[in-house]
C-alpha positions in Angstrom: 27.3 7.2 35.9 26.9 3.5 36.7 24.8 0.5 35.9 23.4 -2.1 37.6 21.7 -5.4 36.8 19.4 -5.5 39.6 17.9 -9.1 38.7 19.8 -11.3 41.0 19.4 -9.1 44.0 15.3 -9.1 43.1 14.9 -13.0 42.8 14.7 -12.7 39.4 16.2 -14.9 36.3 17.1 -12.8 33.3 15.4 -13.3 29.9 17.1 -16.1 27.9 17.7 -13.9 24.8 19.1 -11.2 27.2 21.6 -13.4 28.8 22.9 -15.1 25.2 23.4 -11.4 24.0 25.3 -10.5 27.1 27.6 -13.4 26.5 27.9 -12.9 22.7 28.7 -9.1 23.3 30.6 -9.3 26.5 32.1 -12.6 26.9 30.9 -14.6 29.7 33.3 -13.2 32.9 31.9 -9.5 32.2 28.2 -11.1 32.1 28.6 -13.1 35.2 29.8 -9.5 36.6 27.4 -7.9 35.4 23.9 -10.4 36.1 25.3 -12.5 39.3 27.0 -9.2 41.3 23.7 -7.1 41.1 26.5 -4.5 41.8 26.4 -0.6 40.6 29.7 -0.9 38.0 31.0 2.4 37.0 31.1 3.6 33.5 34.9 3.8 33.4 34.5 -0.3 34.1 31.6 -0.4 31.5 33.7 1.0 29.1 36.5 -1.3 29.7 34.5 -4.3 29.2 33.0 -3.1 26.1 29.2 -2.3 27.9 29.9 1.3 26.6 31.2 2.3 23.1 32.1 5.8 24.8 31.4 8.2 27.6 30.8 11.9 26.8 30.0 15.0 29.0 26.4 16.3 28.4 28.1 19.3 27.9 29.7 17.3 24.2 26.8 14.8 23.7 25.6 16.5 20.9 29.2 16.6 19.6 30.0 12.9 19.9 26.8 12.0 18.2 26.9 14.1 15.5 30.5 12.7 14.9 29.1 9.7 15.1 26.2 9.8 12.7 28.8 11.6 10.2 30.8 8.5 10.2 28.2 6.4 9.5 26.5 8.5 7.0 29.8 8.7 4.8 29.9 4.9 4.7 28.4 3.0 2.0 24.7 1.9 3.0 24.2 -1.5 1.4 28.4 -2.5 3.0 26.7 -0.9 6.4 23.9 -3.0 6.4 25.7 -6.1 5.5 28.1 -5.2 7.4 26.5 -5.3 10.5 23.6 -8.0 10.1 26.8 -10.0 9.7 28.8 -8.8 12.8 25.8 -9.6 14.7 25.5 -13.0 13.4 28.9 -13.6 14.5 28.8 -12.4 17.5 25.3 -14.7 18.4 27.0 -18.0 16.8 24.9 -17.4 14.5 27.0 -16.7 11.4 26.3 -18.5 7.8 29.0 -18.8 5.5 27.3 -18.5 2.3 25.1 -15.6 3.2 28.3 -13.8 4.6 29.6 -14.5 1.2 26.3 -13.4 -0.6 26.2 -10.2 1.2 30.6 -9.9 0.5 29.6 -10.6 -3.3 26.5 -8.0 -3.7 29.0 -5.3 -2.3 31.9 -6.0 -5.0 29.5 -5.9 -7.8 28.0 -2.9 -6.6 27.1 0.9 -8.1 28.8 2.0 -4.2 31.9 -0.1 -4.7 32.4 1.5 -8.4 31.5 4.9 -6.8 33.8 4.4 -3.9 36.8 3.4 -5.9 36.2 6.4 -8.6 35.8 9.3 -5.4 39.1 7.6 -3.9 41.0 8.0 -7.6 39.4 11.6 -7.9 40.4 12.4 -3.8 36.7 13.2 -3.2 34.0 12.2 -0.8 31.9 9.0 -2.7 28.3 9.7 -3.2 26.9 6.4 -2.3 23.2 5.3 -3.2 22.9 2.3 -1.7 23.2 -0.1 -4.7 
């Protein structure tokens, strides 16, 4: 399994948008790699730089994804989605301190905090609803 960004060895001049999230995601020596190269990198390298999250077998695809929408399904949804509009801000430059802090504040005076905190005293899995 390998990638490669074919545009430089086409002629072509990646998408702005594309190259900022590259950069954000990457850092700029693994996006330089990766768009200026045009070279087939290998997943164990696309791992390392953070391309990949994880490489799995077909064999325990199924597996590794099912672990994977477990995790997230156990995790309280409105902290999720805050969660992660946030890291994404960050990670574009993007990040605004008072909605950070709007989103941080929604969480501690919510239904899924309360829940979370009573299913941790009680040693049993929370059953969030997303409020």
């Amino acid at each position: 399994l390998s990638l490669r960004m074919a545009a430089a060895g086409l002629g072509l001049h990646y998408y702005p948008s594309g190259l900022r999230r590259y950069v954000s995601r990457l850092g700029l020596g693994a996006a330089k790699r990766l768009f200026m190269l045009a070279e087939s990198v290998p997943a164990a390298d696309l791992l390392r730089m953070g391309y990949l999250d994880a490489v799995a077998s077909a064999e325990r695809l199924d597996d590794e994804v099912q672990s994977l929408v477990d995790a997230l399904r156990a995790g309280a949804p409105l902290a999720l989605r805050g969660m992660k509009a946030s890291l994404n801000e960050v990670a574009r430059g993007e990040a605004d301190l008072a909605i950070l802090r709007d989103r941080e504040s929604r969480c501690a005076a919510s239904e899924d905090l309360r829940e979370g905190k009573a299913a941790f005293a009680e040693k049993r899995p929370p059953r969030f609803q997303g409020r």
